[in-house]
C-alpha positions, 0 to 999 in steps of 0.5 A, a space after each residue: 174676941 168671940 163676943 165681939 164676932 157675935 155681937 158685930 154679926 148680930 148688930 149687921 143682921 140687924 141693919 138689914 132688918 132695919 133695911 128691908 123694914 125702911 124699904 116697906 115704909 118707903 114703899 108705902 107697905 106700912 103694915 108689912 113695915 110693922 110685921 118686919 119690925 116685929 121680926 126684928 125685935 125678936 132678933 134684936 131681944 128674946 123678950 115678948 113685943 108687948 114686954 119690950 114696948 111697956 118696960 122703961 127705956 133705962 131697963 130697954 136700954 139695959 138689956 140692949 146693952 151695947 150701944 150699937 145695940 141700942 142705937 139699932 133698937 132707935 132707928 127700928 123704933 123710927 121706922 115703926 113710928 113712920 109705919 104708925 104715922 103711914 097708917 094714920 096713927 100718930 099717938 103711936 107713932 109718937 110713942 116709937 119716936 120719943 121711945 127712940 130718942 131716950 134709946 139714942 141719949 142712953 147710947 151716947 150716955 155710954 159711948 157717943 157716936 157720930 151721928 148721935 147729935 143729927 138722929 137727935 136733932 132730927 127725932 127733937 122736931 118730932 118729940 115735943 121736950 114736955 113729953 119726955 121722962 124729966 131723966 132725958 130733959 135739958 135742963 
């Protein structure tokens, strides 16, 4: 019960963080976007950012754990590509978009959701299929 408590507080924590970061993007404040995320991920993992975004997606997802976890760790990913793709850097921009994608098919791999199939259709028009670890392919 306790864990449970903790963990659906940490998981509302991080849906403000989220927030504000999208409120920065939409506002057009992409390198505060970007700063805010950086916050963010040091609440959602105790691990350095540069850790966080060379490890694999299995091993992310593995330290996530939880898939309301994970799915948050995949919206923040998007919104850091929209920041990238805000200050003109669209090659790491796609890296955060396709690193969300495997993050929302390891989620539902665990427990789908309900909105798992509209994030996922929505990230496809922005992950080329061929860039994808062969893992998260359709076969």
């Amino acid at each position: 019960m306790f864990r449970q408590d903790y963990l659906m507080r940490m998981i509302d924590q991080l849906a403000l963080f989220v927030a504000h970061v999208t409120g920065l993007n939409n506002r057009a404040e992409h390198d505060k976007a970007l700063a805010a995320a950086d916050q963010a991920w040091s609440k959602l993992l105790d691990a350095p950012l540069a850790l966080i975004h060379a490890m694999d997606t299995p091993t992310l997802a593995a330290m996530l754990r939880e898939p309301d976890r994970i799915r948050a760790a995949a919206t923040l990913l998007c919104e850091e590509g929209r920041a990238l793709t805000g200050k003109g850097d669209p090659l790491h921009a796609a890296l955060r978009y396709r690193r969300a994608m495997e993050l929302v098919l390891e989620a539902r791999a665990i427990a789908p959701g309900s909105e798992d199939d509209a994030v996922l259709f929505e990230l496809s028009r922005l992950v080329p299929s061929d860039t994808m670890d062969p893992r998260y392919r359709v076969r």
